[in-house]
C-alpha positions in Angstrom: 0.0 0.0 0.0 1.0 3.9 -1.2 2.0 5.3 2.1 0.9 8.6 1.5 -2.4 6.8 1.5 -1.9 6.7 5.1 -0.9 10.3 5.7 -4.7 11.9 5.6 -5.2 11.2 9.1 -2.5 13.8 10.1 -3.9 16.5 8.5 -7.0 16.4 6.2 -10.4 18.9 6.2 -8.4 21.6 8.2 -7.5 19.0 11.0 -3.8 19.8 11.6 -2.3 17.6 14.4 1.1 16.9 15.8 2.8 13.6 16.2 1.5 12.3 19.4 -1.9 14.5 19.4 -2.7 12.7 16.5 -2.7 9.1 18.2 -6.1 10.4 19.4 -7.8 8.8 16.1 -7.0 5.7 16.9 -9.3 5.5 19.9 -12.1 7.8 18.4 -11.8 5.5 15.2 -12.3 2.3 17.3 -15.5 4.5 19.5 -17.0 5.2 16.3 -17.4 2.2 14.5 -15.6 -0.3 16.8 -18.6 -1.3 17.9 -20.2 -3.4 15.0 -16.4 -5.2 14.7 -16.8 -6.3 19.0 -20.2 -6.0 19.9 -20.0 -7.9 23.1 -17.6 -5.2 24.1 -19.6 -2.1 22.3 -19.0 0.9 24.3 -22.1 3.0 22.8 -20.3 6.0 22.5 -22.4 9.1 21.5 -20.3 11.2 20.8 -17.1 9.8 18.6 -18.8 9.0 15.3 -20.6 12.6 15.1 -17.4 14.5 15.7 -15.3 11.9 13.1 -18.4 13.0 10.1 -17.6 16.1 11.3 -13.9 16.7 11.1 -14.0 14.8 7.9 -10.4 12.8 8.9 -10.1 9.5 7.1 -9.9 6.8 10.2 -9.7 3.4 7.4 -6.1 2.7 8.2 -7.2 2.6 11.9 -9.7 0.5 11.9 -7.7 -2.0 9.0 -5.6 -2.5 12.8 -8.6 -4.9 14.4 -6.8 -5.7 17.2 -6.2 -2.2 18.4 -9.9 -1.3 18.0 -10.8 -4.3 20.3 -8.0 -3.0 22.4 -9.5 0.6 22.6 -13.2 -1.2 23.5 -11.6 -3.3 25.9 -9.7 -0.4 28.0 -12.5 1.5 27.8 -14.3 -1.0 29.3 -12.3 -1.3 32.1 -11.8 2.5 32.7 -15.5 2.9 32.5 -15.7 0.3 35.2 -13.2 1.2 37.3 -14.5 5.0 37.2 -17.9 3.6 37.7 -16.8 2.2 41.3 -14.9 5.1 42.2 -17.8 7.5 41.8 -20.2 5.0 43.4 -18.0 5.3 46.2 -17.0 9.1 46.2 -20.3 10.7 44.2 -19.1 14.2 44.8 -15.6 13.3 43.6 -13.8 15.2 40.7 -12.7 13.8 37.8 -9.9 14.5 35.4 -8.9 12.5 32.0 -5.3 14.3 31.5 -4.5 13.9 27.8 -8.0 13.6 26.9 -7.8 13.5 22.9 -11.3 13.1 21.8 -12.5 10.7 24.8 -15.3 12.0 26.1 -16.0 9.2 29.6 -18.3 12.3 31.1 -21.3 10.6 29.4 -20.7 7.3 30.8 -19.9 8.9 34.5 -22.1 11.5 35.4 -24.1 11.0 38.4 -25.4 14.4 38.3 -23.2 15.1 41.7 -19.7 14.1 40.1 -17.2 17.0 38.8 -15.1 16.6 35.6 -12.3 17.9 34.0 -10.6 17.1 30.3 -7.2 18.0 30.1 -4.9 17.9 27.4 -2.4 20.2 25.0 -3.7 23.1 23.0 -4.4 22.2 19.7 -6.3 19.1 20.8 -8.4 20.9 23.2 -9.2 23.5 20.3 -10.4 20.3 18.6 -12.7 19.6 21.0 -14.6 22.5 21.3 -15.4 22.8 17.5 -16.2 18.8 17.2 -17.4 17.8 20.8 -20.3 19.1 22.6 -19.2 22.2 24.9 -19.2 21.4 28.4 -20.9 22.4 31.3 -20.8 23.5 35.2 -19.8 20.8 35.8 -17.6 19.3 32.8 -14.9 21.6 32.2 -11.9 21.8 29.7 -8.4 23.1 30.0 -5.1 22.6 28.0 -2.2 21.5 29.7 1.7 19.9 28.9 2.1 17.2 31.1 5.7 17.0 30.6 6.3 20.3 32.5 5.8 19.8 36.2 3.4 22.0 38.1 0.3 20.7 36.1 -1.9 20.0 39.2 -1.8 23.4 40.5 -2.0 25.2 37.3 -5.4 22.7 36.6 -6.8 23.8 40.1 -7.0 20.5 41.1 -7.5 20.1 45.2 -4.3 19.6 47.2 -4.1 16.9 49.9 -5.4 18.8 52.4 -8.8 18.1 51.1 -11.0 15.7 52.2 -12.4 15.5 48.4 -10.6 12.7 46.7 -10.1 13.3 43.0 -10.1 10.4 40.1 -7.5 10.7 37.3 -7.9 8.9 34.1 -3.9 9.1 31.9 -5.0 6.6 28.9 -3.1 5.9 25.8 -0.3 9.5 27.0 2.3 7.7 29.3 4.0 5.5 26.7 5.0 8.9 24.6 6.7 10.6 27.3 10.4 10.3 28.8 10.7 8.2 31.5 11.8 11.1 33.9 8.2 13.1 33.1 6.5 9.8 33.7 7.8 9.6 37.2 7.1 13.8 37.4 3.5 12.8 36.9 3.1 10.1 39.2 5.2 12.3 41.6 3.0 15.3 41.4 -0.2 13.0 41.5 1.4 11.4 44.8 2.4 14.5 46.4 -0.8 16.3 45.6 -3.6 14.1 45.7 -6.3 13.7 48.5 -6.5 10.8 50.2 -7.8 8.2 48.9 -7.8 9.5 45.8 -7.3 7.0 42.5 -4.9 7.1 39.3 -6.1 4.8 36.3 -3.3 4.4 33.5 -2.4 2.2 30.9 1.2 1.0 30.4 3.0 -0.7 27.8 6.4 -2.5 28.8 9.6 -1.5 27.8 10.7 -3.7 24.8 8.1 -1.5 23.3 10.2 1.6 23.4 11.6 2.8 20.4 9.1 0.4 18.4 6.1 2.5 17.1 6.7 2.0 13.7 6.1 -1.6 14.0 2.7 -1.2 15.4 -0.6 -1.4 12.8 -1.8 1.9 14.1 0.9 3.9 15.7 3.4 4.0 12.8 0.7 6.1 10.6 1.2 9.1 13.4 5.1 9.1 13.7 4.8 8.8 17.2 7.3 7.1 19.3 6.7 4.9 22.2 9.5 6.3 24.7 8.9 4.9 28.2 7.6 1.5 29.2 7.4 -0.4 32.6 10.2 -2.6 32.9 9.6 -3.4 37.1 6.1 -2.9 38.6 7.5 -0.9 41.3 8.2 2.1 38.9 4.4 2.8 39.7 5.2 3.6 43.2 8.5 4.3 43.4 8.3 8.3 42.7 6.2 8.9 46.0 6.1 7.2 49.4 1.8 8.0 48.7 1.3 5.7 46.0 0.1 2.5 46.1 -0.8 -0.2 43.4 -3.7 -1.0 44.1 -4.7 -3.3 41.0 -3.8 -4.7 37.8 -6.0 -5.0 34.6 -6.1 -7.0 31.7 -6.9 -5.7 28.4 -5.9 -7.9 25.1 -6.6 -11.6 26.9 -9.8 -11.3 25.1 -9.3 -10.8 21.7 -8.6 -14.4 21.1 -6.7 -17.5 22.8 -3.1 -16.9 21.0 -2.9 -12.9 22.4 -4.2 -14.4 25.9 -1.4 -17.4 26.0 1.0 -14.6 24.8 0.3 -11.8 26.7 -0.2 -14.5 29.6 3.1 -15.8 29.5 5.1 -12.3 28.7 3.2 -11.2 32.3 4.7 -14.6 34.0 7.9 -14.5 32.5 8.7 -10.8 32.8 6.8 -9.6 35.5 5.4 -6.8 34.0 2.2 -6.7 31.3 3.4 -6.5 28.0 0.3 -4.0 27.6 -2.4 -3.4 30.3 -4.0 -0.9 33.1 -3.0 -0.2 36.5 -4.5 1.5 39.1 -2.9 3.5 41.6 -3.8 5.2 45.1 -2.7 8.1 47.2 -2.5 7.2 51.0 -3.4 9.5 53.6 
């Protein structure tokens, strides 16, 4: 296949986006129409097929990658889920999805007491307000770097003197970062965080790094994966606060060779070779 064929995505119907901004199609791709492809693990999103008619981007090398699609439905799944429990046992909570893309979990987690907050670099949160619905009192927007320290202040996020515990959602933004912002972030989420307060990421190991050309979706957004888990206690290591808490699968599913593979990388290796962690703040 023509690789320029593949090149649309990046910029096409006045959609300009950078390298790693533009890995957000790969999720809103598998939203939109992943659900026909995995309907056991449909996500019924409402909001990711309007906005894809709308910016007029073409998503078919994306969903060509059928693995990654049931991979976007199946994290989903499990962030909804996860997020779903937090709230049921915090309703008042705040919310935050920090390098948002086009995800849009407010629809799935409102409980009509719940605050959220989507979070992510400039030129993808100027994409959201002309191709996602604009948010309201209690569903805000802002644009922020992760990779400069300070983020949880400059968000307004409450310290850890509060006794309201806050949820954070980082999916599909870890693995593009250097490993010293990754530990800033889980630093600054340990150090700031209320009590009891909850971290949901997903985390690719560390023979991926250096390796996004040779994924089906990734390589058509010159991205680069540059950090991956190589011991499980990087997840706890930057701050005495945090605590793993739990370990998810997300590709066991898909069929019985990823399971024995991704099963057997997890028991020889220690680490998942792609999968979601959750993490706490102590008091």
């Amino acid at each position: 296949m023509d690789p320029r064929v593949l090149d649309p995505p990046r910029e096409h119907s006045g959609v300009k986006l950078d390298d790693v901004p533009s890995t957000l199609l790969i999720p809103l791709a598998a939203r939109a129409f992943g659900d026909a492809m995995f309907p056991t693990f449909a996500v019924s999103d409402a909001y990711a097929a309007p906005a894809l008619h709308k910016m007029g981007v073409d998503v078919s090398p994306y969903l060509r990658d059928k693995a990654s699609v049931f991979g976007v439905l199946s994290r989903t799944q499990v962030f909804k889920q996860l997020a779903l429990d937090f709230f049921e046992r915090h309703p008042y909570a705040i919310g935050a999805n920090l390098g948002c893309g086009m995800s849009h979990y407010f629809q799935w987690l409102d409980n009509h007491s719940n605050h959220w907050l989507d979070a992510d670099v400039p030129q993808v949160m100027h994409l959201r307000k002309r191709f996602l619905p604009a948010p309201h009192q209690r569903h805000l927007n802002a644009a922020i770097d992760l990779s400069k320290p300070g983020w949880w202040q400059r968000l307004g996020l409450p310290d850890n003197s509060s006794e309201v515990p806050v949820l954070v959602i980082c999916e599909g933004v870890l693995m593009y970062l250097e490993a010293h912002e990754v530990d800033h972030v889980l630093r600054e989420f340990g150090q700031n965080a209320p009590a009891g307060s909850e971290m949901l990421l997903d985390t690719l190991s560390w023979l991926a790094i250096g390796c996004a050309a040779m994924h089906p979706s990734v390589c058509h957004t010159h991205a680069e994966f540059k950090w991956g888990s190589k011991h499980m206690r990087e997840f706890t290591a930057p701050h005495p606060r945090l605590q793993l808490r739990s370990e998810h699968a997300v590709m066991e599913d898909y069929d019985l060779s990823m399971a024995l593979a991704y099963t057997s990388f997890r028991a020889l290796w220690g680490v998942p070779l792609y999968g979601i962690v959750r993490l706490s703040a102590r008091g």
